[in-house]
N, C-alpha and C positions, 0 to 999 in steps of 0.2 A: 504494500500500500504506500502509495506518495506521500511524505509530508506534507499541509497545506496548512499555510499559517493564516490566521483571522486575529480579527481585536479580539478574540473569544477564548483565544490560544490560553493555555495555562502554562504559565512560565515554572522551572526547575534548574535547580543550577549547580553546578558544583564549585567551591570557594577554597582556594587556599593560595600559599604563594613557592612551587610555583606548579600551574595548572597546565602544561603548554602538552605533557607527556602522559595526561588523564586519556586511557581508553575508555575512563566511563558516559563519556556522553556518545560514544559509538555504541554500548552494550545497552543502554539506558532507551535511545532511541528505537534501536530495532524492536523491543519489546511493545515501546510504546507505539510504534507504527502497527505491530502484530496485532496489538489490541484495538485499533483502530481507537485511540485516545487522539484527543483535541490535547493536543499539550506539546510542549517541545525540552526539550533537555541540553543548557548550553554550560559553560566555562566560563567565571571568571576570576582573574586574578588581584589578591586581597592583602594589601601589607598587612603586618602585624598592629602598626598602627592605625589601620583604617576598619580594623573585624568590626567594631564596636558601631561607628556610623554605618556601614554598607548591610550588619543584618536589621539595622532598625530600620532602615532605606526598605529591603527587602521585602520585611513585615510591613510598611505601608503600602506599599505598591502591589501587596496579595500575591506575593511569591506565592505558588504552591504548595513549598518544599524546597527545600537542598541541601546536598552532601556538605561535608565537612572534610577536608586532606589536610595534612601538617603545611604550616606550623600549629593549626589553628583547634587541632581536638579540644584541648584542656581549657584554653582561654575561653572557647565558647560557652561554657558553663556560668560564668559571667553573665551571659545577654540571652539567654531563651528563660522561659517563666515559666516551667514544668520538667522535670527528668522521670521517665520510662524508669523500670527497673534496670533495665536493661543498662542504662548511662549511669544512671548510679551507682549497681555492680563494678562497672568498667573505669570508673572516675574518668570519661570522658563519653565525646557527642561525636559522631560521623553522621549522622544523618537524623534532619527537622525537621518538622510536618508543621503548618500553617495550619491552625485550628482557629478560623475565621479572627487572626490577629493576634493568638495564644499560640508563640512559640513551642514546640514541646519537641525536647532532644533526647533522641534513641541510640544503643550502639550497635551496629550490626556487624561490627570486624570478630566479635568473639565467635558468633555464628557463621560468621564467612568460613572463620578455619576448622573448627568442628564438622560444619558440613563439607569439607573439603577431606577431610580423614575420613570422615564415613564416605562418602565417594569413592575416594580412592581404594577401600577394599583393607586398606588398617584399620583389620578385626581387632587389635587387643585392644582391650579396656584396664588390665591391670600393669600398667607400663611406665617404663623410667624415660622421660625425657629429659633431654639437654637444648635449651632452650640460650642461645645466644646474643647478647642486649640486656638493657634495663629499663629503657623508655618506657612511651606510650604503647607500643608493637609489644613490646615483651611483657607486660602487662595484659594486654589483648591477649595474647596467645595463653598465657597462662591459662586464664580464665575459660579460653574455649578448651584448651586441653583437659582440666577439669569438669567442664560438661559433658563432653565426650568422654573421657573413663568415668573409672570408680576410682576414685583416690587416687591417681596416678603421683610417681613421686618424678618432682619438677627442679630442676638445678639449673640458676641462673649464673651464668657464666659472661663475667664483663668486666673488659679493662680496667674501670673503676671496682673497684671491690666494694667501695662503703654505697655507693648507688645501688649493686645487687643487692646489699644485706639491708637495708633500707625497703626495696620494692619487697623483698622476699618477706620481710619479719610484718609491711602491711599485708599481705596475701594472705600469711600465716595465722595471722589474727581473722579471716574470712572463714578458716576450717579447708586453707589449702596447703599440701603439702607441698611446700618451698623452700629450697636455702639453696645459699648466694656460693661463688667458686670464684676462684680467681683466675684471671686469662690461663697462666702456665699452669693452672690445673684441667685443661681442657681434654687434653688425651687420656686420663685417668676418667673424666667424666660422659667422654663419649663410648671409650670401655663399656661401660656401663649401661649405656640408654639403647633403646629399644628406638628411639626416636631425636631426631636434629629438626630443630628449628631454628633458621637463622633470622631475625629479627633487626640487624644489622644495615648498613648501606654499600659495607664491603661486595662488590660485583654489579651493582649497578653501574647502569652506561653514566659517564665513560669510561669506567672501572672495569673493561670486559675483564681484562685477565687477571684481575683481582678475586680471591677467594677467602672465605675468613676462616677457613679450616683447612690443612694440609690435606691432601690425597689419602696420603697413607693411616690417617687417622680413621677413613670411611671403610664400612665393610659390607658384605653383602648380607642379606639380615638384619639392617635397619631402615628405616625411613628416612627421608631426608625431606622436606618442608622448607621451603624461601620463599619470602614475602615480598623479595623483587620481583618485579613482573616487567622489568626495563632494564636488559633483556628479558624476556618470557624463561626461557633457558640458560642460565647464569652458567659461570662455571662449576659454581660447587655442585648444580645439578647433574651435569654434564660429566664431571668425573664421579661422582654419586653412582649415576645409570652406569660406568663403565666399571665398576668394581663390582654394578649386581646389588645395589641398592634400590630400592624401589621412591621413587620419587615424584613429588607433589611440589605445583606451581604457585609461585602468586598469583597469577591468572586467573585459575582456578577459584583462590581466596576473593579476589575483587568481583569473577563472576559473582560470586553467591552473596558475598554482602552486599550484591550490589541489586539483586532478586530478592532479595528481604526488606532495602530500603523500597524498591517498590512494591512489596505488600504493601507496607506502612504507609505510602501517598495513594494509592490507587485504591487498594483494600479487593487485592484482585492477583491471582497467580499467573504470574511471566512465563511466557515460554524461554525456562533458563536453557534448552539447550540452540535455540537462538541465541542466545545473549554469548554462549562461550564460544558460538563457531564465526559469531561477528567481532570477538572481540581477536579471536587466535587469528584469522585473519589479517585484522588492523596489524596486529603484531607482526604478524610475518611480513606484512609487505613495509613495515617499518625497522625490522630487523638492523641490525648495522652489518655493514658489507663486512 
């Protein structure tokens, strides 16, 4: 179905800085074309000092909705007037629904990656992850990793050490099991896990040959989880799959949170297996040579 815009259109946006390498208004759209939705889904780009005027901006002019991408998760909590359980669980907001001028911020990154492990066919539920970062991402995954198992035992592993022991000892205080490692305890910890999630920015473009895990550290027998999706196929993926690791994309993660943030504006189920072969697409043909 063609997109056709009218004064009627309902506007959707995704906000952060910098927006320029979002495949989500590509996944966002084919859905809402699919559905034959009056609505459009665009990009714009949001200093850090400008969050504050552009989503009151937003809420006056009857935004529909829109995503939230770093810098701007955490600060947004600041300026919407309701949190989801969902964002309060997460201590942060990726995506707002416009309740006739009543901002209310939801997170759907923990579910992106949850349903991205049950996808992929990682059956265990009683599992050691090693989990890479301490930000906002690593928080997020935490979170979904623990809805996806049972108790799963979770080691945050990051340059800063007093960062992980920090995130870990909040987590731990929720009834998750967490505790913090230090970079050069990383091979002793992936020994160990059943699972890698890298959380990190190491391998993202233009960082192709960058990896935040050595080769020989991957074995066959685990999973491997990256939340780049720029490239779609990082290299830790890439030597991952050649050791016989089974491996799971950010792609994949952005598809699905990105099929839950439109539940939450439409109130209506996407065709997510449109949304991942428009977005794998996008990706490839944006690939780097």
């Amino acid at each position: 179905m063609q997109l056709e815009i009218s004064a009627k259109t309902r506007l959707l946006l995704l906000i952060g800085d910098p927006v320029e390498h979002s495949l989500s208004p590509v996944l966002q759209n084919a859905a809402i074309r699919k559905e034959g939705i009056d609505a459009v889904y665009l990009a714009a780009r949001v200093k850090p000092e400008n969050l504050g005027p552009a989503v009151r901006g937003l809420s006056c002019i009857g935004c529909a909705g829109f995503n939230v991408t770093m810098p701007h998760k955490v600060k947004i909590l600041e300026h919407v007037d309701e949190l989801d359980e969902s964002a309060r669980v997460a201590g942060a907001v990726n995506t707002v629904k416009n309740l006739e001028g009543r901002l209310v911020g939801y997170n759907t990154d923990c579910k992106g990656i949850s349903e991205a492990l049950e996808r992929s066919g990682f059956g265990q539920r009683n599992f050691k992850a090693a989990v890479l970062g301490a930000g906002g991402a690593a928080r997020a995954a935490c979170i979904g990793l623990s809805s996806f198992g049972r108790g799963p035992r979770i080691v945050l592993v990051n340059r800063t050490y007093e960062t992980a022991a920090e995130l870990a000892a909040a987590l731990s205080k929720r009834g998750l099991r967490v505790e913090a490692a230090r970079w050069e305890e990383m091979p002793s910890a992936l020994k160990e896990s059943d699972l890698l999630v890298n959380t990190t920015s190491r391998g993202m473009y233009p960082g192709l040959d960058d990896s935040p895990v050595p080769r020989e550290f991957l074995r066959a027998g685990m999973a491997v989880l990256d939340l780049i999706y720029y490239p779609w196929r990082t290299k830790l993926l890439r030597e991952a799959e050649s050791v016989g690791s089974k491996v799971i994309t950010g792609l994949e993660v952005l598809v699905y949170q990105g099929a839950e943030s439109f539940r939450i504006w439409f109130g209506k189920e996407p065709d997510v297996g449109l949304m991942m072969s428009a977005a794998k697409e996008a990706a490839r043909a944006r690939e780097p040579a």
